[in-house]
KETOR-963339 format. One record per atom (N, C-alpha, C): atom name; x, y, z; residue in one letter. Coordinates in pm, 1 decimal, always signed. Example, Ala and Ser with C-alpha at 12.3 -4.5 7.8 and 13.67 -1.06 7.14 Angstrom:
2
+-------+----------+----------+----------+---------+
! atomo !        x !        y !        z ! residuo !
+-------+----------+----------+----------+---------+
!     N !  +1319.0 !   -569.0 !   +780.0 !       A !
!    CA !  +1230.0 !   -450.0 !   +780.0 !       A !
!     C !  +1320.0 !   -330.0 !   +780.0 !       A !
!     N !  +1285.0 !   -225.0 !   +708.0 !       S !
!    CA !  +1367.0 !   -106.0 !   +714.0 !       S !
!     C !  +1290.0 !     +3.0 !   +787.0 !       S !
+-------+----------+----------+----------+---------+
***
This chain:
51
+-------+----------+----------+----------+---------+
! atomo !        x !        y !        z ! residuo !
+-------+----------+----------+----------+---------+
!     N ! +18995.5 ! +14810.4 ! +10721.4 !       X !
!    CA ! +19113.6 ! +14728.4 ! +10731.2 !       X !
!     C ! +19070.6 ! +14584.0 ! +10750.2 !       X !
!     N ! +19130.4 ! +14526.8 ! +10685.0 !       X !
!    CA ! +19127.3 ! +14330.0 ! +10709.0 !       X !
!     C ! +19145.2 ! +14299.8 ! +10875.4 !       X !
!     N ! +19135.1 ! +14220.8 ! +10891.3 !       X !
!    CA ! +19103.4 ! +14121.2 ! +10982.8 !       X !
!     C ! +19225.2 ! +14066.5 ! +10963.1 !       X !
!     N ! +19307.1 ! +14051.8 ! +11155.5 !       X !
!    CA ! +19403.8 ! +14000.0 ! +11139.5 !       X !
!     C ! +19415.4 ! +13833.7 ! +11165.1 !       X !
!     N ! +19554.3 ! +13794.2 ! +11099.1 !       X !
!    CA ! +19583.7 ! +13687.3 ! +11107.6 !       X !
!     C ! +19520.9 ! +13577.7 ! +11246.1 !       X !
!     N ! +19543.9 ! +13428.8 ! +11227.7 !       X !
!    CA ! +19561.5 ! +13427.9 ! +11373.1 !       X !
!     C ! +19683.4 ! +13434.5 ! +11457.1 !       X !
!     N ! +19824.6 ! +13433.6 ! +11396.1 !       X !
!    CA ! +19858.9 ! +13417.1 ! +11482.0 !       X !
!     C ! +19911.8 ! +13603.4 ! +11529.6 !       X !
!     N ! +19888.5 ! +13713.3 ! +11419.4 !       X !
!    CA ! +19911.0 ! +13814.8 ! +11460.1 !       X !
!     C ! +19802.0 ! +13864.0 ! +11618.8 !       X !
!     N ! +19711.3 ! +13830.4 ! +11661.9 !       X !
!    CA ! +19633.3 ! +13873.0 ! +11805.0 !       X !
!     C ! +19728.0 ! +13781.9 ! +11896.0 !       X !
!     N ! +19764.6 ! +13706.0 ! +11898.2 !       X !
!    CA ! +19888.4 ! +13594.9 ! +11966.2 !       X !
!     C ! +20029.0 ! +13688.4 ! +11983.2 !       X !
!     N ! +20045.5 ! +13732.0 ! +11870.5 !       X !
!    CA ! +20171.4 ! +13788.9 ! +11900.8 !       X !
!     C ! +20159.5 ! +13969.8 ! +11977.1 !       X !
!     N ! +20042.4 ! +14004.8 ! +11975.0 !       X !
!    CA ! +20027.1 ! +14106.2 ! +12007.7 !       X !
!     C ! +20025.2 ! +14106.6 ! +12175.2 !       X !
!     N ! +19936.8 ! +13989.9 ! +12172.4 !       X !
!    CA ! +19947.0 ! +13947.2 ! +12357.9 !       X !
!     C ! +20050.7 ! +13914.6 ! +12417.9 !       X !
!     N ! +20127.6 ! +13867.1 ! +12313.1 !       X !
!    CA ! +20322.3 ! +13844.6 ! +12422.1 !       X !
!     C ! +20344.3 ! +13970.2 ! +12405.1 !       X !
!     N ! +20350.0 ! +14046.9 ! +12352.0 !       X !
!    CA ! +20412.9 ! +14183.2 ! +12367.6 !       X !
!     C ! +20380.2 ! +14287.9 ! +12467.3 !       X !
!     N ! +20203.5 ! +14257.0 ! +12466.0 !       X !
!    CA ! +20159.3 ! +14369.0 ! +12553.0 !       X !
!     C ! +20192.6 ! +14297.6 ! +12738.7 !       X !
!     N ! +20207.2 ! +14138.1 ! +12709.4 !       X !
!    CA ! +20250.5 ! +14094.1 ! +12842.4 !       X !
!     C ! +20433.9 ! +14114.5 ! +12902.2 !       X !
!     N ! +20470.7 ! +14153.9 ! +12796.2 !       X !
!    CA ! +20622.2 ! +14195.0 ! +12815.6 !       X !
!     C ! +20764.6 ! +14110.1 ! +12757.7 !       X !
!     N ! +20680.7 ! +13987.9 ! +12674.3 !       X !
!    CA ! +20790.6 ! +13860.8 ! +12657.9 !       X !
!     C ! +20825.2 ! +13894.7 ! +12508.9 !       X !
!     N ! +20967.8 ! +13868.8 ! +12495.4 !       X !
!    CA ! +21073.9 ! +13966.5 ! +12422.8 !       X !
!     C ! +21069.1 ! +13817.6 ! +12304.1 !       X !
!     N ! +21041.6 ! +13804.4 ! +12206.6 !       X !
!    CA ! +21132.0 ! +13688.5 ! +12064.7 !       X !
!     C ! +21266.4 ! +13746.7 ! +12084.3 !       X !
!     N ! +21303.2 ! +13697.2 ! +12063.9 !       X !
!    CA ! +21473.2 ! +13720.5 ! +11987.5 !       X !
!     C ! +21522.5 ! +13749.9 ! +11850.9 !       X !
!     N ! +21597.5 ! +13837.7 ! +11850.5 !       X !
!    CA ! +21581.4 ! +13885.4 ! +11654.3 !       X !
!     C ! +21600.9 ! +13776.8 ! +11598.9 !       X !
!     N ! +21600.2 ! +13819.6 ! +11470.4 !       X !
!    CA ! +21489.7 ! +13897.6 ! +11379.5 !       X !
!     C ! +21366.9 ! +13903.7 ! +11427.1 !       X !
!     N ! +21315.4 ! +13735.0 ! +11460.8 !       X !
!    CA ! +21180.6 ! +13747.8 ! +11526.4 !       X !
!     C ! +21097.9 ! +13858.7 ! +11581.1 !       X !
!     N ! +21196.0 ! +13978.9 ! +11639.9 !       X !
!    CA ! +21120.5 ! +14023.0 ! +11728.3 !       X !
!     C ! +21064.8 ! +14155.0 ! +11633.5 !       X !
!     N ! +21138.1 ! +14178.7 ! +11519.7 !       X !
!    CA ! +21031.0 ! +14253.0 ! +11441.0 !       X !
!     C ! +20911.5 ! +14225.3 ! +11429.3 !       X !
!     N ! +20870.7 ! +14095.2 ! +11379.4 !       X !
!    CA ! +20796.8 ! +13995.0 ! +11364.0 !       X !
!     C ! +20687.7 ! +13999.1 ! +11494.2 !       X !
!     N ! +20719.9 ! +14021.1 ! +11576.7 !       X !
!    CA ! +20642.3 ! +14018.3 ! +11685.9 !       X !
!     C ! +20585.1 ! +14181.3 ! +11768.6 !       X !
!     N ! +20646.1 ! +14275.7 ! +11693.7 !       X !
!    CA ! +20598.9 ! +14442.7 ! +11719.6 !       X !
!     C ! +20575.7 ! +14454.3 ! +11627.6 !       X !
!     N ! +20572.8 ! +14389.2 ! +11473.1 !       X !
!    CA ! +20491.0 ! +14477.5 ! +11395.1 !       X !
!     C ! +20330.6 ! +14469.9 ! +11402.2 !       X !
!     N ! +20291.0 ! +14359.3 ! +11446.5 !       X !
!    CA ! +20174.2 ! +14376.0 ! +11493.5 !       X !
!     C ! +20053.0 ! +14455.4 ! +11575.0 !       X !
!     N ! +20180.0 ! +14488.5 ! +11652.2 !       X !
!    CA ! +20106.0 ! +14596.7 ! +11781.9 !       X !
!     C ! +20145.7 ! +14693.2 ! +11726.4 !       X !
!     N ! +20262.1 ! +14743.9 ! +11674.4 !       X !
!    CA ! +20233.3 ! +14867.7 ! +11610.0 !       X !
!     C ! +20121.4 ! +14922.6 ! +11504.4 !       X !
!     N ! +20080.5 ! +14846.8 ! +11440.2 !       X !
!    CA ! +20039.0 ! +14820.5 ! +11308.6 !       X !
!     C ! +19877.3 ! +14871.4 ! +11350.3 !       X !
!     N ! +19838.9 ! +14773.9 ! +11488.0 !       X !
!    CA ! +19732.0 ! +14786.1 ! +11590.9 !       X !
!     C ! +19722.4 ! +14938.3 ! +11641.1 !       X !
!     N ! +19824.1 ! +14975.5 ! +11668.9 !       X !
!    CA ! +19777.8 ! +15093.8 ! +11758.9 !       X !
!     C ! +19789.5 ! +15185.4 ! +11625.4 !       X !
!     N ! +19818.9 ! +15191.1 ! +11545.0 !       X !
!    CA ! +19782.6 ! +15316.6 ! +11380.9 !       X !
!     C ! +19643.2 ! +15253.1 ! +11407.5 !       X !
!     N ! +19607.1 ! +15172.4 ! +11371.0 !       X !
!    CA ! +19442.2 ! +15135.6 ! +11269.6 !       X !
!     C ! +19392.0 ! +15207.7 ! +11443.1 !       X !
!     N ! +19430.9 ! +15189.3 ! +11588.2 !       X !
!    CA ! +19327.0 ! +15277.7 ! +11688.1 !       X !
!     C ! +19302.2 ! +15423.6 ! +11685.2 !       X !
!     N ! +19484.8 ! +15485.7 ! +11641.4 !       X !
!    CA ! +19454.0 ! +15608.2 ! +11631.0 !       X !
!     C ! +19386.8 ! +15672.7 ! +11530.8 !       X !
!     N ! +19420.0 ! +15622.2 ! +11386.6 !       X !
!    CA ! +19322.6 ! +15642.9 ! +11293.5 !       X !
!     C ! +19147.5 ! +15634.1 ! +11296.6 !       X !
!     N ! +19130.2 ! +15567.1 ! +11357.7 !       X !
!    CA ! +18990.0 ! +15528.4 ! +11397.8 !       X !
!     C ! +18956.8 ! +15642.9 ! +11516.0 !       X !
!     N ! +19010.2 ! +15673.4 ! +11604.3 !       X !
!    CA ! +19030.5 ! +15758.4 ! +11711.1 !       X !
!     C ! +19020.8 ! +15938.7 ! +11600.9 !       X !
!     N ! +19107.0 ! +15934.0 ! +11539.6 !       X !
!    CA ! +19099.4 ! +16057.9 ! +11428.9 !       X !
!     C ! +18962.6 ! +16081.8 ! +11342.1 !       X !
!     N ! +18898.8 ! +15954.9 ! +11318.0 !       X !
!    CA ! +18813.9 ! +16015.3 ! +11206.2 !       X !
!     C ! +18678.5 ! +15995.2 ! +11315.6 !       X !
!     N ! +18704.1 ! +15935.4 ! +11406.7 !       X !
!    CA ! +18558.7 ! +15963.6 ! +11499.9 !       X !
!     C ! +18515.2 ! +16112.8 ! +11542.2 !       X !
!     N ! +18709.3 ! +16179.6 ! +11601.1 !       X !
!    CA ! +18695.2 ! +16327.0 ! +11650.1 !       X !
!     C ! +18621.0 ! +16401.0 ! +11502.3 !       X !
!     N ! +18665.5 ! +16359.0 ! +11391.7 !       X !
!    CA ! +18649.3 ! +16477.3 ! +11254.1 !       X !
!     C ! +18500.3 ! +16471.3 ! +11193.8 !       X !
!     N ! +18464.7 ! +16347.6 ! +11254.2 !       X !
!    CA ! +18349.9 ! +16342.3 ! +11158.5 !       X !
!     C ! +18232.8 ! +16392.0 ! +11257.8 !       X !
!     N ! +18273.1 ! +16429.8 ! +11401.6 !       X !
!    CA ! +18181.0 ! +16479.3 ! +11501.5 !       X !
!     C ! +18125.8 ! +16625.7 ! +11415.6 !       X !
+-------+----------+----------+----------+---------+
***
């Protein structure tokens, strides 16, 4: 997977600190961390499979 933006690691840190955008924005601001935690679990999946 690419390498994220800069300002997507920015928006990931207001989220995981609790501070809300206001819509629409705030899609804009969880798709990041969602997006983040697939590429962990995926990575998390093929570490268990390839043991």
């Amino acid at each position: 997977m690419n390498s994220p933006t800069d300002e997507q690691p920015a928006l990931i840190r207001i989220t995981l600190e609790g501070r809300k955008m206001n819509y629409p924005d705030r899609y804009d601001q969880e798709n990041p961390l969602n997006l983040h935690k697939a590429k962990m679990s995926l990575e998390q999946a093929i570490d268990f499979l390839s043991q």
